[in-house]
C-alpha positions as CSV (number, residue, x, y, z in Angstrom):
1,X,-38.7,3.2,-13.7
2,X,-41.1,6.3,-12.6
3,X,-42.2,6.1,-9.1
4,X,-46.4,6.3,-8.8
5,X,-48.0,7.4,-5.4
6,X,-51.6,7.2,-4.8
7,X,-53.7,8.2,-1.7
8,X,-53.4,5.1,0.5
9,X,-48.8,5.7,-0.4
10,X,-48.7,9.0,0.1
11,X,-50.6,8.0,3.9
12,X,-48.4,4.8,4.5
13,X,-45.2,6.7,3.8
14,X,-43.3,9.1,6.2
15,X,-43.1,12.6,4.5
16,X,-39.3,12.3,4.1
17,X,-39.3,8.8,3.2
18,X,-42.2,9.9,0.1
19,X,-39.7,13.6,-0.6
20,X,-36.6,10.9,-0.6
21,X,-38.0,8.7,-3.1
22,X,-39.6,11.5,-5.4
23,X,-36.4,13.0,-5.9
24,X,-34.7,10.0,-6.8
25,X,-37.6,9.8,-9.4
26,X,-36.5,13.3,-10.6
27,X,-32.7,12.3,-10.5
28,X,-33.5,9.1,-12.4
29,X,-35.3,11.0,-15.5
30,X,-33.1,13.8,-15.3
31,X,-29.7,11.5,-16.1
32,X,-29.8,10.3,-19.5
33,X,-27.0,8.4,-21.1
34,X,-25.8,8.5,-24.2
35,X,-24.6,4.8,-25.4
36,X,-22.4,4.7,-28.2
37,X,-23.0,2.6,-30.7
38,X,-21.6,1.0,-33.8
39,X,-21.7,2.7,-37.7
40,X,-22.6,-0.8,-39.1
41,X,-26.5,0.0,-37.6
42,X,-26.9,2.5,-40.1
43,X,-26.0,0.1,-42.7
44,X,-29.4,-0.2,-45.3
45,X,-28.4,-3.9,-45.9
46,X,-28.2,-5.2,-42.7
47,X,-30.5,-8.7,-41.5
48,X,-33.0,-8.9,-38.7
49,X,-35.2,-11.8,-37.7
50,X,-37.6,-11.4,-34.9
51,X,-39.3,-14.5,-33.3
52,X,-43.4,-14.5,-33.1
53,X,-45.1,-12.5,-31.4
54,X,-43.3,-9.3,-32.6
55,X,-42.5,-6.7,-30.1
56,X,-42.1,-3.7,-31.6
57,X,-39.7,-2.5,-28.9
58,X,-37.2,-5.7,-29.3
59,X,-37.3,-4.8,-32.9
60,X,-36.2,-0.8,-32.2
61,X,-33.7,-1.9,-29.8
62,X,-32.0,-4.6,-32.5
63,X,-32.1,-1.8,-34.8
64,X,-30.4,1.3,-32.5
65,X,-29.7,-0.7,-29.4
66,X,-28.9,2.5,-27.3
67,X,-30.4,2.6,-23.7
68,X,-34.0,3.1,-23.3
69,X,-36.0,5.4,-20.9
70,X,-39.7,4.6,-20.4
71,X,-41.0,8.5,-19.1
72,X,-44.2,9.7,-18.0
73,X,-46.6,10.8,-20.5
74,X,-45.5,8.2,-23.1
75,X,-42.1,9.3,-23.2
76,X,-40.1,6.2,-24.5
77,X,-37.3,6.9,-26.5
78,X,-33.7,4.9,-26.8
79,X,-30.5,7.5,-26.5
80,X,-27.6,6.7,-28.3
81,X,-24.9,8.3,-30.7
82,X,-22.2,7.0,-32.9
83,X,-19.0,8.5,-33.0
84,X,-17.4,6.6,-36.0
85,X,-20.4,7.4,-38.2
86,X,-19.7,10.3,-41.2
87,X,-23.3,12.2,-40.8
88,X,-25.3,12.9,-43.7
89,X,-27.8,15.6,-45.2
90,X,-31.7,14.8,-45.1
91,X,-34.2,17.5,-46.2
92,X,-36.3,18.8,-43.6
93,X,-39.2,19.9,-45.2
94,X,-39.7,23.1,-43.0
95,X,-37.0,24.8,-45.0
96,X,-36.0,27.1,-42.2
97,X,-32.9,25.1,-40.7
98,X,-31.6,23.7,-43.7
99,X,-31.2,19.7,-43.6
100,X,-30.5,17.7,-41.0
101,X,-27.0,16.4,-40.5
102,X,-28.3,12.5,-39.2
103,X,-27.0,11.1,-37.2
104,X,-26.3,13.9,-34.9
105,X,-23.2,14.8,-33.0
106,X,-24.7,15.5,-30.3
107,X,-26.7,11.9,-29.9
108,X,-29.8,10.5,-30.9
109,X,-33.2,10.1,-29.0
110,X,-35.2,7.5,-31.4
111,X,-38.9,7.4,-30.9
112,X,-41.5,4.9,-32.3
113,X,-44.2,6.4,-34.7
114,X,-46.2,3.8,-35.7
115,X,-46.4,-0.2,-35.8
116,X,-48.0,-0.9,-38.9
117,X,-49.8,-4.2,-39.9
118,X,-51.2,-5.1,-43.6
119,X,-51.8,-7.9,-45.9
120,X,-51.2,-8.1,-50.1
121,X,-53.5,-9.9,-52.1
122,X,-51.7,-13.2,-51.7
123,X,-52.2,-12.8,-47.8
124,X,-48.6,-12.6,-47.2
125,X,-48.5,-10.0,-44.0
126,X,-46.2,-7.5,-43.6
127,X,-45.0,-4.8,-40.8
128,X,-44.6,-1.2,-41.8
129,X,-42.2,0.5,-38.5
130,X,-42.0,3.9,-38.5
131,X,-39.2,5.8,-35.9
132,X,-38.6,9.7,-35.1
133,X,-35.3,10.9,-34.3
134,X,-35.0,13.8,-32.7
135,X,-31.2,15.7,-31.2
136,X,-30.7,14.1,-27.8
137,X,-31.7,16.6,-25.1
138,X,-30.9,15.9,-21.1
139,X,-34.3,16.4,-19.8
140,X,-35.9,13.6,-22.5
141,X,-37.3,16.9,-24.5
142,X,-38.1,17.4,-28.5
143,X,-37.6,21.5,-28.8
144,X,-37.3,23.6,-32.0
145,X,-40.2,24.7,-33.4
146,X,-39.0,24.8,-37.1
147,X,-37.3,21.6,-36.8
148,X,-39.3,18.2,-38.1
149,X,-38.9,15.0,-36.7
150,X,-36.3,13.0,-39.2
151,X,-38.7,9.9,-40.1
152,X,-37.0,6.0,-40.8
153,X,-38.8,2.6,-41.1
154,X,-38.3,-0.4,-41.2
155,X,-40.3,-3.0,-43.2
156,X,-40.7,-6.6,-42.2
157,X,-42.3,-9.9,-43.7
158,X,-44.1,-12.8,-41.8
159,X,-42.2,-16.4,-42.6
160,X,-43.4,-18.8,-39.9
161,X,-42.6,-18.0,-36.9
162,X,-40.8,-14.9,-37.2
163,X,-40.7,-11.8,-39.1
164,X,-37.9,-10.8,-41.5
165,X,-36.5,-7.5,-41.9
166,X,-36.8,-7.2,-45.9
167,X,-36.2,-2.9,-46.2
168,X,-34.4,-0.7,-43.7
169,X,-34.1,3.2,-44.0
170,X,-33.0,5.0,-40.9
171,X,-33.6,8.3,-42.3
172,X,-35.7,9.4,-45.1
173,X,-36.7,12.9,-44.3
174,X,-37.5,15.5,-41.8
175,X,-41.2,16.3,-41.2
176,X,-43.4,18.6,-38.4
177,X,-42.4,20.6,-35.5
178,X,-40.5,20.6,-32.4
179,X,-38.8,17.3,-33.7
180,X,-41.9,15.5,-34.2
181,X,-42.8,13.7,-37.3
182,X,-46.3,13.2,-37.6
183,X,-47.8,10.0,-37.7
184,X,-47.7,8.1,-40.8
185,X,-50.5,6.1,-42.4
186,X,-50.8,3.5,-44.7
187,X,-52.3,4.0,-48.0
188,X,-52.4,1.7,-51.3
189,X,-51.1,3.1,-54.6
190,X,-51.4,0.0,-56.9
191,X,-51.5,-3.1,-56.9
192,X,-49.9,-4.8,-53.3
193,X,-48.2,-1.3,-53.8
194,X,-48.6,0.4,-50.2
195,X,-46.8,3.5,-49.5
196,X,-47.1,6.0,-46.5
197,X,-48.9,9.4,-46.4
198,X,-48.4,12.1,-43.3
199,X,-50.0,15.4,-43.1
200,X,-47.2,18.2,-42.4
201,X,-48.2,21.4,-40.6
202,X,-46.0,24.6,-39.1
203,X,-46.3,28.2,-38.5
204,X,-44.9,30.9,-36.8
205,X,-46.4,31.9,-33.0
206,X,-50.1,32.8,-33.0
207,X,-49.9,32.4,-36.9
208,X,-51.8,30.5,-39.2
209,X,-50.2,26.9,-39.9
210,X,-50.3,25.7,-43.2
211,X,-50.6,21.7,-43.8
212,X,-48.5,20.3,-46.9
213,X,-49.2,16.3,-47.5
214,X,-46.9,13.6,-48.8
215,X,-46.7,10.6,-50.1
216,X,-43.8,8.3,-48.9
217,X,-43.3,5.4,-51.4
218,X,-40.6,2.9,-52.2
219,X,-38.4,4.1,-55.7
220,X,-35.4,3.6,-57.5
221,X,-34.5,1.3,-54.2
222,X,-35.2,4.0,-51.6
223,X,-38.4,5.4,-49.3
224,X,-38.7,8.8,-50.3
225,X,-40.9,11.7,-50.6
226,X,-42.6,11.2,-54.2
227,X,-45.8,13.6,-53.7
228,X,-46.1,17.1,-51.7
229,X,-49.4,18.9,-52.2
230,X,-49.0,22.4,-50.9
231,X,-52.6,24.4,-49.2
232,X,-53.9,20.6,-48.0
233,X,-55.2,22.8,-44.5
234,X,-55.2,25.7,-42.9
235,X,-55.5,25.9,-39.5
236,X,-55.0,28.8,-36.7
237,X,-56.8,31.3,-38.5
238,X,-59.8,33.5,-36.9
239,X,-60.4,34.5,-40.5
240,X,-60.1,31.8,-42.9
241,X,-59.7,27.6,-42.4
242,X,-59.7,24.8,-45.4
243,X,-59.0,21.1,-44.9
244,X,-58.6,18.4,-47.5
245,X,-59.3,14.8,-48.3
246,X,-57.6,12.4,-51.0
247,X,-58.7,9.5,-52.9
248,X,-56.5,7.1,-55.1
249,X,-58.2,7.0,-58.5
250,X,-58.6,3.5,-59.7
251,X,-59.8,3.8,-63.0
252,X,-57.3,4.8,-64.8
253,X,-55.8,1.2,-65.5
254,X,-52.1,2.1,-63.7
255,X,-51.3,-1.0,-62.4
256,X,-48.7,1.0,-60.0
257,X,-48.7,4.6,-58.9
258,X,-52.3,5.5,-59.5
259,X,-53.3,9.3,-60.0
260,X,-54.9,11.2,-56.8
261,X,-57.5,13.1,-56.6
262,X,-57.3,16.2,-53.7
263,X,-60.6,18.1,-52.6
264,X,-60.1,21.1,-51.0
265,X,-62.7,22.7,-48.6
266,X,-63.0,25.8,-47.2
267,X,-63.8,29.4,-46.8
268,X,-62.2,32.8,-46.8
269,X,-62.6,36.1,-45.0
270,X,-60.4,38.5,-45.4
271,X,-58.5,39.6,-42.4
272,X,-59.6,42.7,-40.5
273,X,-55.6,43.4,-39.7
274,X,-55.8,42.9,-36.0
275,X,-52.8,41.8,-33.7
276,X,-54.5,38.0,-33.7
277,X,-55.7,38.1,-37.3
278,X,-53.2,37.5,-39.6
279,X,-54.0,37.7,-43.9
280,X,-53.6,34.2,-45.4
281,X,-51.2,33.2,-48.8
282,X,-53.9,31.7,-50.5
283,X,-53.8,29.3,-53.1
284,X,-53.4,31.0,-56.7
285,X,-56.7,29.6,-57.9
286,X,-58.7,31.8,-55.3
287,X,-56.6,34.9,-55.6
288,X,-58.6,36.6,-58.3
289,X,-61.7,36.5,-56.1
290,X,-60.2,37.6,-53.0
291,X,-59.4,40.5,-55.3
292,X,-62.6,41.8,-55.3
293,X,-64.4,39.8,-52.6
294,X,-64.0,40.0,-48.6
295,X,-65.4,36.3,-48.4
296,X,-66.5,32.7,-49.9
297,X,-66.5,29.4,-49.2
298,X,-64.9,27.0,-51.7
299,X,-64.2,24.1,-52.8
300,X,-61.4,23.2,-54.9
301,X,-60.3,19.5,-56.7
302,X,-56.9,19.1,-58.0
303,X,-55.6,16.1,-59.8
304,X,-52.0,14.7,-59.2
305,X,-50.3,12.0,-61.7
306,X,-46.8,10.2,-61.4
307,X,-44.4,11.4,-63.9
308,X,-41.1,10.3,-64.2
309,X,-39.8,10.6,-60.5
310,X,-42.4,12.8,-58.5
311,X,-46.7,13.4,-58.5
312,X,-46.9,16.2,-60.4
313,X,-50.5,18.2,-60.9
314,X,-52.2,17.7,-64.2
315,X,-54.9,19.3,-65.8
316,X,-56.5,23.0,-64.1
317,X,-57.9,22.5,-60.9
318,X,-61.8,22.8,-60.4
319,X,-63.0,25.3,-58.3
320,X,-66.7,26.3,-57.4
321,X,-68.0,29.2,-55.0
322,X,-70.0,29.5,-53.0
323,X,-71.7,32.6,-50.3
324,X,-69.5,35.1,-52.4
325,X,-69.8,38.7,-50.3
């Protein structure tokens, strides 16, 4: 537990009783354990049941019951590694480092994302828990700038009193930077058909980052990434910025994995080629006018449909300009 001094503390307590105490604080975040654990928690089969009212850190500790560290700054992570387990590949999505070998030799630090809550149309209620794994580090740290956060849920039903665990992934892929997965959100793609959507962003040092967004959806008996939309934001730029927003199209009488529909906002200036302005890759359909143009503002709508395995985009997109210099 971290050691808090206020005013009236720091005056109560001799200065080497308060320098004494502090640096036991330091010790104590400082020593991390590793626990080992057992391959069978990896196992996508395996049962949970936790009683009413569900606590979201009994439910990550059943799952990887490692040893937990509560740090400052919201720095709660469980540490643990398993020896007998064979690791396997999971994309990360940065394509810099290759995939991730999960679970790592080195130990695991397991982070919560998100607790999410949501009812179906018969208002059964169901829990959506979403966990980051990052390599173990000594000093509670998640480094590597090309490096995502390896994302793994768990799913749980409401029967009575309790919740059941009724899907368990503990790795689906590798998302973000520095070993941080960004937060995922619920979204419905058909009919009590939820899946989970996260906005990826990276870039090099002072460089424009570039947001890709997924879709995360339950198929062929696995969570996995079934939509990336590539130029969804730009951000870091002096020069040039876009942002996106999606919509699930309704209409179109799919009773499961319903079409998207992307808008794309933004403008363009072409860069002046200074040390902090760096030229954009922009998306093909405004290529042509940057051409011939040093800026615009735009706006661009895309169309995305399921086919087969993966959201795939249909039809040309529909762009329209605007303050073209």
């Amino acid at each position: 537990m971290i050691l808090q001094f206020n005013k009236i503390t720091m005056r109560l307590v001799p200065l080497h009783l308060f320098l004494f105490l502090t640096t036991i604080s330091f010790a104590q975040e400082a020593d991390i354990q590793l626990k080992n654990v057992s391959d069978t928690i990896l196992n996508t089969k395996r049962t949970l049941k936790i009683a009413e009212p569900f606590n979201v850190e009994t439910a990550m500790l059943k799952l990887f019951p490692g040893k937990i560290y509560h740090y400052a700054d919201k720095n709660t992570f469980i540490s643990w590694k398993c020896k007998s387990c064979k690791p396997a590949p999971f994309l990360d999505v940065n394509g810099v480092e290759g995939d991730q070998l999960f679970p790592y030799t080195e130990g695991v630090a397991t982070r919560l994302l998100a607790n999410i809550d949501y009812k179906d149309s018969k208002g059964n209620q169901f829990k959506i828990v979403t966990f980051n794994h990052s390599v173990h580090d000594e000093d509670g740290l998640q480094t590597g700038r090309f490096s995502g956060g390896l994302l793994g849920l768990a799913k749980f039903a409401k029967n009575g009193n309790s919740w059941e665990m009724k899907s368990f992934q503990p790795a689906v892929a590798a998302f973000g930077s520095f070993a941080q997965c960004p937060i995922p959100k619920l979204v419905e793609i058909g009919e009590d058909q939820y899946a989970l959507s996260l906005l990826h962003a990276n870039g090099g040092a002072g460089a424009p980052y570039n947001g890709y967004f997924y879709i995360i959806a339950g198929f062929d008996g696995k969570y996995q990434p079934l939509m990336e939309v590539d130029n969804y934001s730009l951000t870091n730029s002096i020069s040039s910025q876009w942002s996106s927003s999606y919509a699930v199209i309704t209409d179109n009488n799919k009773k499961f994995f319903r079409d998207f529909k992307i808008i794309t906002t933004g403008s363009y200036k072409k860069a002046k080629g200074t040390e902090d302005d760096f030229e954009v890759d922009l998306p093909a359909e405004l290529t042509e006018m940057a051409k011939t143009k040093k800026q615009f503002n735009f706006v661009v709508e895309r169309h995305y449909s399921f086919k087969g395995k993966f959201y795939k985009m249909i039809d040309k997109p529909i762009v329209k300009f605007s303050n073209v210099k």
